[in-house]
PDB file with one MODEL, atoms N, CA, C and O in Angstrom:
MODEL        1
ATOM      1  N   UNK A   1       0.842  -1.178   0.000  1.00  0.00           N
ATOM      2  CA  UNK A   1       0.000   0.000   0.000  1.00  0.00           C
ATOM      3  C   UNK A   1       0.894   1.251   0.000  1.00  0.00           C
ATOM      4  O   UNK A   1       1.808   1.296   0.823  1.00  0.00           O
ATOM      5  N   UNK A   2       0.783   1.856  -0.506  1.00  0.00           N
ATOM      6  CA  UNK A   2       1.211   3.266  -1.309  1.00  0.00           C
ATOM      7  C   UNK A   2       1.004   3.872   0.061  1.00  0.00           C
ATOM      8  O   UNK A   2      -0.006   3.581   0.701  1.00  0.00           O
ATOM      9  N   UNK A   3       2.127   4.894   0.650  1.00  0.00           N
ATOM     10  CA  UNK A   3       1.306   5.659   2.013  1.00  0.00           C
ATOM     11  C   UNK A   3       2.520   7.298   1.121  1.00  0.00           C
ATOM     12  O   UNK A   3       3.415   7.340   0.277  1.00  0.00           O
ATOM     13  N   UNK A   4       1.787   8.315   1.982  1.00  0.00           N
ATOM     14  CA  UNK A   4       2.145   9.907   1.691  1.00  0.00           C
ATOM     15  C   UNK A   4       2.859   9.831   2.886  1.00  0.00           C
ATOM     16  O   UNK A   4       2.682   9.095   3.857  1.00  0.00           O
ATOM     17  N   UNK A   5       4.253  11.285   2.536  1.00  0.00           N
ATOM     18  CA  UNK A   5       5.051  11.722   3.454  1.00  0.00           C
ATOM     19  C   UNK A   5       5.344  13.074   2.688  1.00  0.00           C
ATOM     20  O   UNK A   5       5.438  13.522   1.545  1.00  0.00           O
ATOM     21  N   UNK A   6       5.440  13.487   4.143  1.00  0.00           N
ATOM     22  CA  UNK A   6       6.023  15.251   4.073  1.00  0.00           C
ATOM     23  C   UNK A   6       7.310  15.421   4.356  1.00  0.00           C
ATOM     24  O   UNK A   6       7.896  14.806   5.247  1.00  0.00           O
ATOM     25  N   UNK A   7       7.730  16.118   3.742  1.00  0.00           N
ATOM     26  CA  UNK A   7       9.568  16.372   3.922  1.00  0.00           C
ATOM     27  C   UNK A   7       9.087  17.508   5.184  1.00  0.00           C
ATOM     28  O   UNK A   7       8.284  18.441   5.165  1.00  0.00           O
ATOM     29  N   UNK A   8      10.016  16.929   6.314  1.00  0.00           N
ATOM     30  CA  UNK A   8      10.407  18.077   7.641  1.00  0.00           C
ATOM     31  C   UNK A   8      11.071  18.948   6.966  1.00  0.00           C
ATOM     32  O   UNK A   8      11.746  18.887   5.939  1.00  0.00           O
ATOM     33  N   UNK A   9      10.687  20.055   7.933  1.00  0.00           N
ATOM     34  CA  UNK A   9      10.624  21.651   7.831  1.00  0.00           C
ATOM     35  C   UNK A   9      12.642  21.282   8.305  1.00  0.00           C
ATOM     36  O   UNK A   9      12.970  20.634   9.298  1.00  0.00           O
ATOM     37  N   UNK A  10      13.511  21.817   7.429  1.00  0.00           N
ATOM     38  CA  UNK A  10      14.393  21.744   7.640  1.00  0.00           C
ATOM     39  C   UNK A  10      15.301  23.136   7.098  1.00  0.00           C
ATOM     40  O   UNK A  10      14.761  23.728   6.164  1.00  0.00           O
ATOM     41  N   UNK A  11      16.814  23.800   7.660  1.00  0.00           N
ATOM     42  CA  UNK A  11      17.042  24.850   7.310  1.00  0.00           C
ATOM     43  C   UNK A  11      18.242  24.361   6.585  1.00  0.00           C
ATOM     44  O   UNK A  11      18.845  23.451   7.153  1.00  0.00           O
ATOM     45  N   UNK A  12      18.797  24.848   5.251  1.00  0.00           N
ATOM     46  CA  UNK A  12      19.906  24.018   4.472  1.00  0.00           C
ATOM     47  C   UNK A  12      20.920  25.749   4.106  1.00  0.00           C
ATOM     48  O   UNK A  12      20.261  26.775   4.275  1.00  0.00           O
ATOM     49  N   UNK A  13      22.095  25.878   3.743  1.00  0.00           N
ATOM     50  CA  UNK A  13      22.429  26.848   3.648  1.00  0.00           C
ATOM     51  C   UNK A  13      23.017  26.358   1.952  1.00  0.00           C
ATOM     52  O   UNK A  13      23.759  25.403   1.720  1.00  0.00           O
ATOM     53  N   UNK A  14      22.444  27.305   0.945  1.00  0.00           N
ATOM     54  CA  UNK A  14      22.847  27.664  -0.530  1.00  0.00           C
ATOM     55  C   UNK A  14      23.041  28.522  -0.877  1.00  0.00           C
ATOM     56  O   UNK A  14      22.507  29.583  -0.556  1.00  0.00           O
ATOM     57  N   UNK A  15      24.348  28.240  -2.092  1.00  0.00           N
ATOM     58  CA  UNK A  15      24.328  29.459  -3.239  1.00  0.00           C
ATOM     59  C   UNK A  15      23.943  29.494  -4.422  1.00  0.00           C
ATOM     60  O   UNK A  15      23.559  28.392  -4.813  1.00  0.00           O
ATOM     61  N   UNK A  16      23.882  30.312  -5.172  1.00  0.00           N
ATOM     62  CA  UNK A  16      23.429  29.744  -6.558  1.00  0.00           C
ATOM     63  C   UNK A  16      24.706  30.405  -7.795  1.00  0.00           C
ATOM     64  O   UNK A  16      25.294  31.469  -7.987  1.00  0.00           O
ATOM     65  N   UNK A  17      24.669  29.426  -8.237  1.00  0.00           N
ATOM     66  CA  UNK A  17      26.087  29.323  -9.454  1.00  0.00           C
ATOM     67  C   UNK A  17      25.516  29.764 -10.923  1.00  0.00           C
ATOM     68  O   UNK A  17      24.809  29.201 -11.759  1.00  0.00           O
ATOM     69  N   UNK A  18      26.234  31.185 -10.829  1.00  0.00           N
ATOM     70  CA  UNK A  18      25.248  32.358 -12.241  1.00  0.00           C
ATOM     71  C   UNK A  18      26.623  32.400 -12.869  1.00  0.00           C
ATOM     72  O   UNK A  18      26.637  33.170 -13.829  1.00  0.00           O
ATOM     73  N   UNK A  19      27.815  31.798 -12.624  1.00  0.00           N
ATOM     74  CA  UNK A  19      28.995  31.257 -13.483  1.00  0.00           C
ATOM     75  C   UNK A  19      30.298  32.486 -13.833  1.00  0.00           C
ATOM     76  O   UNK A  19      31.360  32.354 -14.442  1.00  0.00           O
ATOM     77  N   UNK A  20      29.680  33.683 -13.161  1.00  0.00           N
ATOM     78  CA  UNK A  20      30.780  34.428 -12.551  1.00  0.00           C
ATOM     79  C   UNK A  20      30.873  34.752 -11.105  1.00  0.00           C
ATOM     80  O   UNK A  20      30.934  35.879 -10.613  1.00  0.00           O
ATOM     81  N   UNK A  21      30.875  33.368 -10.367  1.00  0.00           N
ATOM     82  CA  UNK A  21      30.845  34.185  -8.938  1.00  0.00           C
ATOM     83  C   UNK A  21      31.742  32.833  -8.168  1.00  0.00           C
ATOM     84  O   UNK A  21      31.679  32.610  -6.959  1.00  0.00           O
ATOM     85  N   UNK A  22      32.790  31.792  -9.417  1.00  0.00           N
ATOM     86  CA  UNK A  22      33.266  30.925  -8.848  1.00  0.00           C
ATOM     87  C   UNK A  22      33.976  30.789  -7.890  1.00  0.00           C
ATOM     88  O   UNK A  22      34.348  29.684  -7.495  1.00  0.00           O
ATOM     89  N   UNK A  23      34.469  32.532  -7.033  1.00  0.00           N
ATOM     90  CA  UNK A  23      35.574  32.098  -6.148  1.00  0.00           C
ATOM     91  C   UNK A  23      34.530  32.115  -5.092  1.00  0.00           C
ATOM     92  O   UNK A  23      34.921  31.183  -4.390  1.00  0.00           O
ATOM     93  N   UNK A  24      33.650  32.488  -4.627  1.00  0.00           N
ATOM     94  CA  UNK A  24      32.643  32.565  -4.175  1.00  0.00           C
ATOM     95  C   UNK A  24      32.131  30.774  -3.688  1.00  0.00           C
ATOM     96  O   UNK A  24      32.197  30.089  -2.667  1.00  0.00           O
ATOM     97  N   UNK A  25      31.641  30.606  -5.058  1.00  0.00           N
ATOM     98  CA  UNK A  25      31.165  29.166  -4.657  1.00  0.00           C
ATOM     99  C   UNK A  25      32.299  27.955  -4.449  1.00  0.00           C
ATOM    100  O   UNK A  25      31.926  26.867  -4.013  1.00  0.00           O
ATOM    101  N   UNK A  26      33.775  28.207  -4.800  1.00  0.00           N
ATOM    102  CA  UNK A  26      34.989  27.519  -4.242  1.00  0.00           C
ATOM    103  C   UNK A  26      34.437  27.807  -2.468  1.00  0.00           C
ATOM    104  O   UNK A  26      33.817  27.000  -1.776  1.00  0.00           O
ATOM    105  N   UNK A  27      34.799  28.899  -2.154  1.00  0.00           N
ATOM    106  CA  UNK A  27      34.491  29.107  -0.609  1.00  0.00           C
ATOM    107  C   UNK A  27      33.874  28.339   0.303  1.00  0.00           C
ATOM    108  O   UNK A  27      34.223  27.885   1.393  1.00  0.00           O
ATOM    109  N   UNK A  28      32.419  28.244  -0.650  1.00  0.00           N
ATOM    110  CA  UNK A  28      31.369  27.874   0.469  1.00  0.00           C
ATOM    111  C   UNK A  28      31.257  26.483   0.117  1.00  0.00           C
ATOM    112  O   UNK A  28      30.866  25.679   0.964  1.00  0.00           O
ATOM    113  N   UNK A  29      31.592  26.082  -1.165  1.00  0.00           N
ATOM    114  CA  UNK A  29      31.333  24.303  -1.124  1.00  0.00           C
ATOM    115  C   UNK A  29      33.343  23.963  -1.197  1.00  0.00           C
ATOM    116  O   UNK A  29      34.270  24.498  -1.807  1.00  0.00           O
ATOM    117  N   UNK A  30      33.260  23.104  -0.467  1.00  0.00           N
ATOM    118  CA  UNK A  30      34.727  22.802  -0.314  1.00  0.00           C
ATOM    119  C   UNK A  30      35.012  20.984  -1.121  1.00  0.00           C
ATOM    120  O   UNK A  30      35.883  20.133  -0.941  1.00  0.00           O
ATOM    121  N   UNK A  31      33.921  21.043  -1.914  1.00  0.00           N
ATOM    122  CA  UNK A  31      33.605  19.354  -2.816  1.00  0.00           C
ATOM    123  C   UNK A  31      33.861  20.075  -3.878  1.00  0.00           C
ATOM    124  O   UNK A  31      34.567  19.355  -4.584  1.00  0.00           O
ATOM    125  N   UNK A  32      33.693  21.099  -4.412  1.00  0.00           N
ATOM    126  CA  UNK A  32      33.652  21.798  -5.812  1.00  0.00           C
ATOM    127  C   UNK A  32      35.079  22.157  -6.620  1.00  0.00           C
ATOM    128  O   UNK A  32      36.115  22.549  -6.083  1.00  0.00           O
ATOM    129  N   UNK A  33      34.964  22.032  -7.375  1.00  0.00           N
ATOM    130  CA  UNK A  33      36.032  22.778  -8.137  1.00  0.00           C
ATOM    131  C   UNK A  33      35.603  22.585  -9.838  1.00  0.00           C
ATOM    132  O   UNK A  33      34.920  21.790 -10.484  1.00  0.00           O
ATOM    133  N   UNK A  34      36.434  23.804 -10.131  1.00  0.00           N
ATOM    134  CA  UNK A  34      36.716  24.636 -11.468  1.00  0.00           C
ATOM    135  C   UNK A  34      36.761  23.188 -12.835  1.00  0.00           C
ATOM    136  O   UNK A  34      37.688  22.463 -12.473  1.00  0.00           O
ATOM    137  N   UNK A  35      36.346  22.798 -13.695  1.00  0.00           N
ATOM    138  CA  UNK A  35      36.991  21.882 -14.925  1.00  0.00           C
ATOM    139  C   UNK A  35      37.542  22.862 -15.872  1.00  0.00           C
ATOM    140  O   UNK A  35      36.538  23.177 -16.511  1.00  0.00           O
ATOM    141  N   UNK A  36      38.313  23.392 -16.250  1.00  0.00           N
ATOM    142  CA  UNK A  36      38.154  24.347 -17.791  1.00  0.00           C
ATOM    143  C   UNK A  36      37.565  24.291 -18.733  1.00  0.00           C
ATOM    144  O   UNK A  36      36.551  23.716 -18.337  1.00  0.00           O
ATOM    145  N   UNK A  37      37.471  24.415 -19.445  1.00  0.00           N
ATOM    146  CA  UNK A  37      36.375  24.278 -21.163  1.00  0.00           C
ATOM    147  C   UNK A  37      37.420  24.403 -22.190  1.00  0.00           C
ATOM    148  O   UNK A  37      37.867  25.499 -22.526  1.00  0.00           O
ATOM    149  N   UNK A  38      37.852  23.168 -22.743  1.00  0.00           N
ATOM    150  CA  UNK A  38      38.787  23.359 -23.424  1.00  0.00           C
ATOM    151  C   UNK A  38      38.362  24.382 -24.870  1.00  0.00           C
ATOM    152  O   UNK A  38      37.308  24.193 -25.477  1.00  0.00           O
ATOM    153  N   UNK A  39      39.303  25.390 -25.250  1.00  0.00           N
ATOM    154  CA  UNK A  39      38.932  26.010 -26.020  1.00  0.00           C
ATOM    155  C   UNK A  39      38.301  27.378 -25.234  1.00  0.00           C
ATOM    156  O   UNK A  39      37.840  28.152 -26.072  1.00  0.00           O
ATOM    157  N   UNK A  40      38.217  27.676 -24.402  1.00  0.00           N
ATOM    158  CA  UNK A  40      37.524  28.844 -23.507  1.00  0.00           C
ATOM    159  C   UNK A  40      38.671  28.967 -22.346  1.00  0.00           C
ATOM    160  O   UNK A  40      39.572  28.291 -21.850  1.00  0.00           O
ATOM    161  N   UNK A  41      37.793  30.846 -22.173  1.00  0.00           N
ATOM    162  CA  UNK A  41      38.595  30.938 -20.874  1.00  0.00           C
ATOM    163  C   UNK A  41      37.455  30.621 -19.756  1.00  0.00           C
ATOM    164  O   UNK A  41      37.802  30.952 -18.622  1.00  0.00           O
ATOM    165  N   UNK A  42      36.276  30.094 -19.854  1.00  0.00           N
ATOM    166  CA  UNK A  42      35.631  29.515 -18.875  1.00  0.00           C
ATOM    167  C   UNK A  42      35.666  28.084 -18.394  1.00  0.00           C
ATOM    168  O   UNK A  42      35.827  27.199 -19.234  1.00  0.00           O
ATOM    169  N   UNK A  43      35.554  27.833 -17.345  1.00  0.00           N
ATOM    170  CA  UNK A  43      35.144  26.823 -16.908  1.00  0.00           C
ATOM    171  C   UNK A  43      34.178  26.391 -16.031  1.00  0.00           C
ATOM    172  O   UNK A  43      33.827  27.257 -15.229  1.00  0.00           O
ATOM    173  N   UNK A  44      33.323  24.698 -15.876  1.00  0.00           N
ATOM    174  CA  UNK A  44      32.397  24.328 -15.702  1.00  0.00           C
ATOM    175  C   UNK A  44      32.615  24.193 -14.057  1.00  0.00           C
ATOM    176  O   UNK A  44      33.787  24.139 -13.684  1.00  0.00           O
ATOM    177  N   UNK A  45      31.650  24.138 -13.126  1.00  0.00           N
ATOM    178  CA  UNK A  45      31.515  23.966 -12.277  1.00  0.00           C
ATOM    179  C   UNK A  45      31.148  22.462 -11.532  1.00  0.00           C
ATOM    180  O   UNK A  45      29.996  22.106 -11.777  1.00  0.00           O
ATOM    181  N   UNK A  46      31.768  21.716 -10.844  1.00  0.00           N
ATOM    182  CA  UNK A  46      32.121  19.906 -10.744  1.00  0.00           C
ATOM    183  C   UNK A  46      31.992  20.011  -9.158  1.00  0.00           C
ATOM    184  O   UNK A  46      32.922  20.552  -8.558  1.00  0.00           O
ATOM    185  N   UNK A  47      30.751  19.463  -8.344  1.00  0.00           N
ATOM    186  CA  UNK A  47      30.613  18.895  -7.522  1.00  0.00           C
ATOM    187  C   UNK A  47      31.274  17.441  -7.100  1.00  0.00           C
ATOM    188  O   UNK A  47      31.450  16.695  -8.063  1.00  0.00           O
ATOM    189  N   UNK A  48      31.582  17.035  -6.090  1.00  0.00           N
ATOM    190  CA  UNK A  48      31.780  15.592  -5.761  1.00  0.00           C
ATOM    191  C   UNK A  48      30.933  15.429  -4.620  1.00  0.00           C
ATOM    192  O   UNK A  48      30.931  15.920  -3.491  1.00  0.00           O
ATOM    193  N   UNK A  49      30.055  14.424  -5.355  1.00  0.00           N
ATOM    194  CA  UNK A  49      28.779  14.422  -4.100  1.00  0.00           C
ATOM    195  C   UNK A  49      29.050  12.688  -3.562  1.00  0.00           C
ATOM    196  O   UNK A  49      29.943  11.939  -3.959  1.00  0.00           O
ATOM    197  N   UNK A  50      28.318  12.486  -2.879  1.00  0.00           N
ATOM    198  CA  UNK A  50      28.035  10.993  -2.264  1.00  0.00           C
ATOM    199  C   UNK A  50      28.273  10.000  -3.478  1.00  0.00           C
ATOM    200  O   UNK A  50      28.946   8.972  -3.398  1.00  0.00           O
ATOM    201  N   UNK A  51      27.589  10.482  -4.670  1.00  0.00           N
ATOM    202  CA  UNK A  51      27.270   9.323  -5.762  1.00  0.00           C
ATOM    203  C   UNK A  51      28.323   9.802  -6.640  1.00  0.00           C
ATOM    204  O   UNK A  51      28.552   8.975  -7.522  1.00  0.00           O
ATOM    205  N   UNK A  52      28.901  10.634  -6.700  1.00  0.00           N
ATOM    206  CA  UNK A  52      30.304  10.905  -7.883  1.00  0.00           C
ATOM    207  C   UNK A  52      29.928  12.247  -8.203  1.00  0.00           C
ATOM    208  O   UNK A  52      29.173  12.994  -7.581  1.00  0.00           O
ATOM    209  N   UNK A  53      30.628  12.467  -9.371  1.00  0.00           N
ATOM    210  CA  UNK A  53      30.828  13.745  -9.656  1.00  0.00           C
ATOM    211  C   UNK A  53      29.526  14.277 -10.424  1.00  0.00           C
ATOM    212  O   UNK A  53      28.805  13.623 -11.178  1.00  0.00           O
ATOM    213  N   UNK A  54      29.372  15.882  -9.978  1.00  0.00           N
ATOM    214  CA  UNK A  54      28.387  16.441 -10.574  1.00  0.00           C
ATOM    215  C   UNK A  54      28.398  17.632 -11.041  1.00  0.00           C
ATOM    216  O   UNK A  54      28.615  18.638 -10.365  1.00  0.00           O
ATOM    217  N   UNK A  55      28.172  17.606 -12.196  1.00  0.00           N
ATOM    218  CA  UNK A  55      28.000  18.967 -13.138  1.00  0.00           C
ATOM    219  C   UNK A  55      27.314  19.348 -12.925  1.00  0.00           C
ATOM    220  O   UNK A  55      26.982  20.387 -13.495  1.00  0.00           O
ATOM    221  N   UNK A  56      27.152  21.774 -11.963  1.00  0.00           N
ATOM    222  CA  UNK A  56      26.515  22.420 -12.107  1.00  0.00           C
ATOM    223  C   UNK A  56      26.033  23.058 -13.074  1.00  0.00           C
ATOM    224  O   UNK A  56      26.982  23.533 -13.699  1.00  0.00           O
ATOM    225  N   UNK A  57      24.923  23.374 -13.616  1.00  0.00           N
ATOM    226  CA  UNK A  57      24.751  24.028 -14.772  1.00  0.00           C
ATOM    227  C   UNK A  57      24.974  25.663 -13.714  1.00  0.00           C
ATOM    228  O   UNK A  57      24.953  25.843 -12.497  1.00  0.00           O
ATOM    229  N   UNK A  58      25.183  26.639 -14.927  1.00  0.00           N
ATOM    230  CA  UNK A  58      24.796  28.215 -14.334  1.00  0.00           C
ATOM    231  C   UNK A  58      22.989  28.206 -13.639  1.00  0.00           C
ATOM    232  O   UNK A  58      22.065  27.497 -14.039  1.00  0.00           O
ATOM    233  N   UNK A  59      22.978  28.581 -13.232  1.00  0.00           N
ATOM    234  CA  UNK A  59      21.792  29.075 -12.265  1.00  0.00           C
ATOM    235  C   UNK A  59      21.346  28.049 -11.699  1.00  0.00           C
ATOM    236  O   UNK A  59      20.122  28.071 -11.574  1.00  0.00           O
ATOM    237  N   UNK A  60      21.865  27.136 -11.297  1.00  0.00           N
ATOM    238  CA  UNK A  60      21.553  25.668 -10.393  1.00  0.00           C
ATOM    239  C   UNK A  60      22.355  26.468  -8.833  1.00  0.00           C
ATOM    240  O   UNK A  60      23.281  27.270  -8.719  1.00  0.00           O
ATOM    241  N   UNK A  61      21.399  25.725  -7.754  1.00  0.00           N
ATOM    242  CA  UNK A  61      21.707  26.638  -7.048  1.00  0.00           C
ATOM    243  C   UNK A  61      22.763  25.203  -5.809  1.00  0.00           C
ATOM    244  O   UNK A  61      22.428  24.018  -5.791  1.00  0.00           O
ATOM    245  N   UNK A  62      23.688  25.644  -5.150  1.00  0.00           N
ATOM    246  CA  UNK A  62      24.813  24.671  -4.805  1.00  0.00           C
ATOM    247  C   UNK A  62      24.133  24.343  -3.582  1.00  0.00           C
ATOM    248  O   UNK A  62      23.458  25.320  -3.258  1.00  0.00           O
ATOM    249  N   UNK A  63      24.013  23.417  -2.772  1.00  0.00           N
ATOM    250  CA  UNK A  63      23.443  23.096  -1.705  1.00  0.00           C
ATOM    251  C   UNK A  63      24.260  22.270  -0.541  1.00  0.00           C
ATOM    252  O   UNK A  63      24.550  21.088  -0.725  1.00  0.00           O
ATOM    253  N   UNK A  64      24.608  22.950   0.647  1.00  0.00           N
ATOM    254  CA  UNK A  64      25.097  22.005   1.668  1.00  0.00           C
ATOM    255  C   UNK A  64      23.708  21.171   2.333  1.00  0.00           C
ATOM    256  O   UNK A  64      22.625  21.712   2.555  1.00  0.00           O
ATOM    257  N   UNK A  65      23.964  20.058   2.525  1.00  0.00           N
ATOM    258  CA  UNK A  65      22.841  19.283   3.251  1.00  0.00           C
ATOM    259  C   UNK A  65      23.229  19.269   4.828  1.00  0.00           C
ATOM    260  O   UNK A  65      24.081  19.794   5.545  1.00  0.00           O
ATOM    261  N   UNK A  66      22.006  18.277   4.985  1.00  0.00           N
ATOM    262  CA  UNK A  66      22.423  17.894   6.570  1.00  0.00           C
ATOM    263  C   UNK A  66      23.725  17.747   7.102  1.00  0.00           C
ATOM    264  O   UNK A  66      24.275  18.388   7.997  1.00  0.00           O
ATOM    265  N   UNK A  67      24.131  16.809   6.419  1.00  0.00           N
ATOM    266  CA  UNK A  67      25.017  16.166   7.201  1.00  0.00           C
ATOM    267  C   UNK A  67      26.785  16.705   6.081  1.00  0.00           C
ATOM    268  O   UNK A  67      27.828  16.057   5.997  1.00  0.00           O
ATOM    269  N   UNK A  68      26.473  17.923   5.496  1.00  0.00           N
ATOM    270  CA  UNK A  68      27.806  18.383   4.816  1.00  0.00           C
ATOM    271  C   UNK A  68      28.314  18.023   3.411  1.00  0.00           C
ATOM    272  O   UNK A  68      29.351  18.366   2.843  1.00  0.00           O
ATOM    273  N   UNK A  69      27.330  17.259   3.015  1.00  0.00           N
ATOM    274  CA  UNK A  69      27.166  16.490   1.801  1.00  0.00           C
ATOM    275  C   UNK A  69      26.741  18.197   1.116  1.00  0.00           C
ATOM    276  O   UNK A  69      26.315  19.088   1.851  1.00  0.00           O
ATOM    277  N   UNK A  70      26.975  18.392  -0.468  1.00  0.00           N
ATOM    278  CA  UNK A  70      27.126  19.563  -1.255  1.00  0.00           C
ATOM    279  C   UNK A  70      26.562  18.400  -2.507  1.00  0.00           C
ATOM    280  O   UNK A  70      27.046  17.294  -2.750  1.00  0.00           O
ATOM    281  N   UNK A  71      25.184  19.196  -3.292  1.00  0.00           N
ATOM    282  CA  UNK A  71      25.023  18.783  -4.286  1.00  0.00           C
ATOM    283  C   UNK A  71      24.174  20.310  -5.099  1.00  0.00           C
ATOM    284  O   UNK A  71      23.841  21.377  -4.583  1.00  0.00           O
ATOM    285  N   UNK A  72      24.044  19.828  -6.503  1.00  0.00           N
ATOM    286  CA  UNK A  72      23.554  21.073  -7.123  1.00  0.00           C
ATOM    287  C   UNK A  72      21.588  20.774  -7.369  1.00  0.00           C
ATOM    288  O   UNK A  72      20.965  19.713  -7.418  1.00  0.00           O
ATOM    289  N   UNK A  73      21.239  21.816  -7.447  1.00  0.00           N
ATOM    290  CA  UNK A  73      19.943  21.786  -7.639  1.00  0.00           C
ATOM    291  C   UNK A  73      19.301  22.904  -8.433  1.00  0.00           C
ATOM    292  O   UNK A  73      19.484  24.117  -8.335  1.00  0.00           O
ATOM    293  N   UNK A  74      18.265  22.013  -9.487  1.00  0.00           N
ATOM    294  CA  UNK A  74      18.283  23.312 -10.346  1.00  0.00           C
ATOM    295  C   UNK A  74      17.245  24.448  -9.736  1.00  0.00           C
ATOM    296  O   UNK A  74      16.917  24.245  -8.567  1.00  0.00           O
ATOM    297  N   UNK A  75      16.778  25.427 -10.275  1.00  0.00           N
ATOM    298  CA  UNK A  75      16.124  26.607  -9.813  1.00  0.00           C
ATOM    299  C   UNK A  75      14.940  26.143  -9.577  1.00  0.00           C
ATOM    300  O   UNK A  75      14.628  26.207  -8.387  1.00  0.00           O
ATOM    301  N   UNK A  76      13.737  25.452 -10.656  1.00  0.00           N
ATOM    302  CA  UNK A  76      12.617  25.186 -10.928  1.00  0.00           C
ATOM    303  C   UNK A  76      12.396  24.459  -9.050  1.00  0.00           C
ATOM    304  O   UNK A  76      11.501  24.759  -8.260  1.00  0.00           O
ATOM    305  N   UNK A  77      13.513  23.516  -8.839  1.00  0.00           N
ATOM    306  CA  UNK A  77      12.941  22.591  -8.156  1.00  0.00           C
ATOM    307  C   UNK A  77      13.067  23.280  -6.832  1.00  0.00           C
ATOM    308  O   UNK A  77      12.228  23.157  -5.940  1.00  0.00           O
ATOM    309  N   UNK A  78      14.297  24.110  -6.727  1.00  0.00           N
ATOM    310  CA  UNK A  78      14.766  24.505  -5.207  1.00  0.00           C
ATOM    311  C   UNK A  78      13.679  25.784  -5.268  1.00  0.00           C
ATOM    312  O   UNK A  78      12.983  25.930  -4.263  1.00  0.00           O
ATOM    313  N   UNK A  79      13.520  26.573  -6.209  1.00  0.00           N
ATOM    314  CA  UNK A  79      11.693  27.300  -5.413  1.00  0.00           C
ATOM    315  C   UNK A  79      10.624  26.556  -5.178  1.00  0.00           C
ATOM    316  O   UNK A  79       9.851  26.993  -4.326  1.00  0.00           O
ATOM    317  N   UNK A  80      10.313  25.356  -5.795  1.00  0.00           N
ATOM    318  CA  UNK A  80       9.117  24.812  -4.994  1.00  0.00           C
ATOM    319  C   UNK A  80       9.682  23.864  -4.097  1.00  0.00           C
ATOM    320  O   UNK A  80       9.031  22.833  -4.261  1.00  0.00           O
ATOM    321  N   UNK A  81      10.732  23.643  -3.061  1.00  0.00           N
ATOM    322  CA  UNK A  81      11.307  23.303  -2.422  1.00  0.00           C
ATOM    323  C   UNK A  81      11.500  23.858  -0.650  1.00  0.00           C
ATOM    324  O   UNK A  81      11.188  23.485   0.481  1.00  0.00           O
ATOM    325  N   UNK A  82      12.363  25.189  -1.467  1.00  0.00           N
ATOM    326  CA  UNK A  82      12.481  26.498  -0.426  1.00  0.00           C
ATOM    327  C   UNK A  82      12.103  27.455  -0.080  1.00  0.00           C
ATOM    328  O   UNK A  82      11.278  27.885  -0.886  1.00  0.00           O
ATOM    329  N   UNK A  83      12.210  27.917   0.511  1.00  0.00           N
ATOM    330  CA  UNK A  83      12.252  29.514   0.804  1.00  0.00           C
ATOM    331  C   UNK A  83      12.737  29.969   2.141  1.00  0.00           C
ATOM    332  O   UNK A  83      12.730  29.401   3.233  1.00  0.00           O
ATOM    333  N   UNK A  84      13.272  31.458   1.663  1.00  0.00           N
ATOM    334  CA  UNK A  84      14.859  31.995   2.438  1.00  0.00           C
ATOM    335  C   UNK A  84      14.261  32.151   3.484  1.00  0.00           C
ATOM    336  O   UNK A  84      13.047  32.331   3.394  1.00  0.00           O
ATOM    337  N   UNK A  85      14.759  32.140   4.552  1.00  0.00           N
ATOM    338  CA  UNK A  85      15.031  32.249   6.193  1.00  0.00           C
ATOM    339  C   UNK A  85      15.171  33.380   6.428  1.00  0.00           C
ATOM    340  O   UNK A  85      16.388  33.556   6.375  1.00  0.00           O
ATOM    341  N   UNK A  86      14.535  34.611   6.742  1.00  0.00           N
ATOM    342  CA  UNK A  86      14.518  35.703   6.882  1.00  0.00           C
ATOM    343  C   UNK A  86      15.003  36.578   8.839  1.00  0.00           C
ATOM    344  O   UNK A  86      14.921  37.712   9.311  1.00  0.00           O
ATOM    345  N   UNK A  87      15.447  35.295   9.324  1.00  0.00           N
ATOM    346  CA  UNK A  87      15.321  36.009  10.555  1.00  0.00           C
ATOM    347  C   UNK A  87      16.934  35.513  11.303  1.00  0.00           C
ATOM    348  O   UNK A  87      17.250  35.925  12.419  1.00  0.00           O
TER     349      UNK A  87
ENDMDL
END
């Protein structure tokens, strides 16, 4: 039998990766780092999460979890997800 659950009210601390703000998101996720783009002076943004490596897209927003684990999440999902902590 199929049963429903609610995700607990929980507080997570993110940034969001708009792909000029990498020293920034080096800082706050300490799993992350720079790939280059061969052929560019940009480069992609590379999580190492629990399950392997993960490519941020730009405007995916970087996420520390519970327990210090860092993964990316795109926009669509982390607004019907979140919302900021104002106090």
């Amino acid at each position: 039998m199929m049963r429903k659950f609610r995700k607990k009210p929980v507080e997570i601390e993110a940034l969001k990766w708009d792909g000029s703000n990498k020293v920034e998101v080096l800082e706050f996720c300490h799993k992350c780092y720079g790939k280059p783009i061969p052929g560019t002076e940009h480069s992609e943004l590379v999580i190492s999460t629990l399950e392997g490596p993960m490519k941020a897209s730009v405007g995916d927003y970087i996420i520390k979890g519970l327990v210090g684990e860092f993964y990316a999440c795109k926009p669509d999902v982390f607004d019907m997800t979140y919302e900021e902590v104002t106090n």
